[in-house]
C-alpha positions in Angstrom: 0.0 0.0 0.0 1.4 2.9 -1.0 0.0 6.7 0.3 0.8 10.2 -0.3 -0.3 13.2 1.9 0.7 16.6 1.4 0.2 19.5 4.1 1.6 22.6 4.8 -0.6 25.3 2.2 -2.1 27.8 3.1 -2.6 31.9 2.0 0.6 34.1 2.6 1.7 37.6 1.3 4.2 37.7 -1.2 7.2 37.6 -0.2 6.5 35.1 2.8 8.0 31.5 3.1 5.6 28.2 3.3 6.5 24.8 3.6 5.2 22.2 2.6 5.0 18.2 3.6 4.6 15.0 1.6 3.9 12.1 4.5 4.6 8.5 2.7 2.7 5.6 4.0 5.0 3.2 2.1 5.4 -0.3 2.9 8.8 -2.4 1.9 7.3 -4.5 -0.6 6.5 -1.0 -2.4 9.4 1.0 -2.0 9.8 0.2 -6.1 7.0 2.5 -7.5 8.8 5.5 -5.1 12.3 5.6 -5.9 11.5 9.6 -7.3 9.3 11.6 -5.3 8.1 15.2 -6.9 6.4 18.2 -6.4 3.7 19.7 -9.2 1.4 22.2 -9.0 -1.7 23.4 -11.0 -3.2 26.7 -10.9 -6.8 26.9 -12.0 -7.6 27.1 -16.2 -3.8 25.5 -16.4 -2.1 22.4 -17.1 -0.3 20.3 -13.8 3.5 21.6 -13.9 6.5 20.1 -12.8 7.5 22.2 -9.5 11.0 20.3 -8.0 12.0 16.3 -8.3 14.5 14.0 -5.6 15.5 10.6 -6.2 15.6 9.1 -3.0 18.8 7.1 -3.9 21.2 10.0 -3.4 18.8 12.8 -3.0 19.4 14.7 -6.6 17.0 17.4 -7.0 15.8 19.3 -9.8 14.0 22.7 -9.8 11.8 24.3 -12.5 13.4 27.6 -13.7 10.6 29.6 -12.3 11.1 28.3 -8.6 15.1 27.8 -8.7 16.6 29.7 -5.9 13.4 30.1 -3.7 12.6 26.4 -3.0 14.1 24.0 -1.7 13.2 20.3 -1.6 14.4 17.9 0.6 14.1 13.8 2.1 13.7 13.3 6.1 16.2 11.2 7.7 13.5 8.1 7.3 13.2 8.8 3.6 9.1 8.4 4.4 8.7 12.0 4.1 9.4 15.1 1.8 9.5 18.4 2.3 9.1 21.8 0.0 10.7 24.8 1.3 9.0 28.1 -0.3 10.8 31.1 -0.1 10.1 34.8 -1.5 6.6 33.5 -2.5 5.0 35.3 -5.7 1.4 36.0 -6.2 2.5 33.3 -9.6 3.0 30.5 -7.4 -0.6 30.3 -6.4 -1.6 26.8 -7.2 -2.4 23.5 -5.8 0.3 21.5 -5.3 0.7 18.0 -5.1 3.4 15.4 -4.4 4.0 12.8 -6.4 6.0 9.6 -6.9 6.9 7.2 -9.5 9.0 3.9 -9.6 11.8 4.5 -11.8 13.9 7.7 -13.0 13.0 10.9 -11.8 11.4 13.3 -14.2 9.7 16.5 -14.4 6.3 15.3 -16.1 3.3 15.2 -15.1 2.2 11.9 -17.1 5.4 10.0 -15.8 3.8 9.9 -12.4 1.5 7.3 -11.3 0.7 8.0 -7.5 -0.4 11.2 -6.2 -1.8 13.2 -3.0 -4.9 14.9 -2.9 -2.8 18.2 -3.0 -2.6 21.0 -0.6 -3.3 24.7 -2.0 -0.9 27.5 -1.6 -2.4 31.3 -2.0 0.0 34.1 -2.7 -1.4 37.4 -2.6 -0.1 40.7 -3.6 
C-alpha cells in the first residue's frame, strides 16, 4: 500500500516562506513504485506543472526555472517523508500543489507519475 499526503498550504503575502510536507505511508514491498518523489502544481484554467524532483537514492534534485533559488526540496532522515521549502513566494505560485512519486527515474512530467496526493493549496497574494 502505498500513500501520499501533502500539508503545509495555506494563504501568505508575497514575499512570505511556506513549507510544505509529503507524509509517505509506504510499505517495503513498495518502496519500487517511489524511488522519485516530486512536487507539481496546478493553478486553475492550467495544465499540472513540474515544480522540484529527488530521487531518494542519493537525493538529486531538480528545480523548475521559475522556482530555482526560492525552493528548496528535501528527504527526512526516514526517507518516508518530503518536504518543499518556499521562499520569496509570488502571487505566480498560487496553485495547488501536489506530491507525487513514481518507480523508476526521476522526471519533471506530469504523465510519468502514477501516485499522487490529494494536494494541498498555496495562496500568494499581492
Amino acid at each position: 500500500q502505498v500513500r501520499l499526503e501533502e500539508s503545509g498550504g495555506g494563504s501568505v503575502q508575497a514575499g512570505g516562506s511556506l513549507r510544505l510536507s509529503c507524509a509517505a505511508s509506504t510499505a517495503s514491498e513498495y518502496a519500487y513504485r517511489t524511488q522519485c518523489m516530486g512536487w507539481f502544481r496546478q493553478a486553475p484554467g492550467k495544465e499540472r506543472e513540474g515544480v522540484a524532483t529527488l530521487w531518494r537514492g542519493d537525493g538529486i534534485t531538480w528545480y523548475a526555472e521559475p522556482v530555482k533559488g526560492r525552493f528548496t526540496m528535501s528527504l527526512d532522515n526516514t526517507k518516508k517523508a518530503v518536504y518543499l521549502q518556499m521562499n520569496s513566494l509570488k502571487p505566480e505560485d498560487t496553485a495547488m500543489y501536489y506530491c507525487a512519486a513514481r518507480g523508476g527515474s526521476c522526471s519533471p512530467f506530469t504523465n510519468d507519475y502514477t501516485i499522487w496526493g490529494q494536494g494541498t493549496q498555496v495562496t500568494v497574494s499581492s
